[in-house]
Every structure is written in C-alpha cells, then in structure tokens.
C-alpha positions in Angstrom: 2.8 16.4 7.5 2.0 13.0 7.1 -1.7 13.2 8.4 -3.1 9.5 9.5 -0.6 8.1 6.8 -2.4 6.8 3.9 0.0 7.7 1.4 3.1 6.8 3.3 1.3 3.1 4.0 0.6 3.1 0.2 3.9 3.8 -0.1 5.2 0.7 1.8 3.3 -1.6 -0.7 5.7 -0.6 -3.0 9.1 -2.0 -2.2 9.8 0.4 0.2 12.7 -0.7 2.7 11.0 1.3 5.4 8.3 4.5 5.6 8.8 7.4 8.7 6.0 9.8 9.1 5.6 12.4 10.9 3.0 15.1 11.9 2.5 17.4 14.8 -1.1 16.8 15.3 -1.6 14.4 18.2 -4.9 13.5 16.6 -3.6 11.9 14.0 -1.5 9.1 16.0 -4.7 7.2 17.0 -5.7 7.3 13.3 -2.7 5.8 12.3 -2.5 3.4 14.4 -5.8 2.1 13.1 -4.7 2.0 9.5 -1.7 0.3 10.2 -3.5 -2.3 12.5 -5.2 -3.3 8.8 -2.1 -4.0 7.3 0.0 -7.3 6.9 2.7 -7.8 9.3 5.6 -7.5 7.1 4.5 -3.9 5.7 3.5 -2.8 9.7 7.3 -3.2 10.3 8.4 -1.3 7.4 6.0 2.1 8.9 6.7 4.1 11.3 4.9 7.2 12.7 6.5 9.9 15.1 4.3 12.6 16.6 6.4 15.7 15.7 6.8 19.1 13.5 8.5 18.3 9.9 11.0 21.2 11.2 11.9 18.3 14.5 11.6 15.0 12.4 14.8 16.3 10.1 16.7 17.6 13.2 16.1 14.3 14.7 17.3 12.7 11.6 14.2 11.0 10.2 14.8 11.3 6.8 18.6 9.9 6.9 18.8 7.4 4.2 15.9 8.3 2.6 15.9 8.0 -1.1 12.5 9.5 -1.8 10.6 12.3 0.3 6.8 12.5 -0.2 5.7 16.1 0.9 1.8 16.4 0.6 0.3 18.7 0.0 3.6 20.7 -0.5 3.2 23.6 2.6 4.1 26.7 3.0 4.8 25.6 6.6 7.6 23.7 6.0 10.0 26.7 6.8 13.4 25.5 6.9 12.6 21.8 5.6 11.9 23.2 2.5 15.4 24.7 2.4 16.8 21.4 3.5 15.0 19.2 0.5 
C-alpha cells in the first residue's frame, strides 16, 4: 500500500540500503515515477516500485531482507500480510 511513495522515498534519505513498494493501484505507478524522477541518482537506485497487492509483493518475496516494514496507514486489507509481519 505504498500509494505514489512519499514515505518510502523519504525513507531512502535515510540510510536505507534499498526501499520496495508496492501497491495495486495502477494509478499510482505514473505518480511514482514522477517523484522519483526529482530525486538524486544515487537514492533513485535505492527505490523501487512494483505494481501489485501487499498479499503478492510478500509471495513474490519483496520484503526478504528487509529490516524495517513501513505499513501506512495500517489496513484492515492486509489479510494474511498482517499474519506474516
């Protein structure tokens, strides 16, 4: 549920090794895009943004090796992610 990805860019300004996203609304890939085209080219290689459910993104393994997950708002959606975290 990452949205465009504001808080997952603002994240990568903080010595983040790397930031995935991911939400289901196809919307929200073009808007993306256009935040990340603002930012410096190291943190644009530390974001990446995949257009799929929370549900698909952990099947997929997305949030391997992740030391901090940023939920927000925290959803009732979530359904077995929530079960995972």
């Amino acid at each position: 549920y990452a949205g465009a990805g504001l808080i997952g860019m603002s994240a990568a300004l903080h010595k983040c090794e790397w930031v995935r996203m991911s939400d289901e609304n196809p919307s929200n890939v073009a808007a993306f895009l256009r935040l990340k085209n603002r930012l410096a080219p190291e943190l644009k290689r530390k974001c990446k943004y995949e257009g799929m459910s929370a549900e698909e993104a952990v099947a997929r393994g997305q949030v391997d090796g992740a030391d901090v997950l940023i939920v927000d708002p925290p959803r009732k959606g979530l359904g077995e992610v929530a079960d995972w975290l």
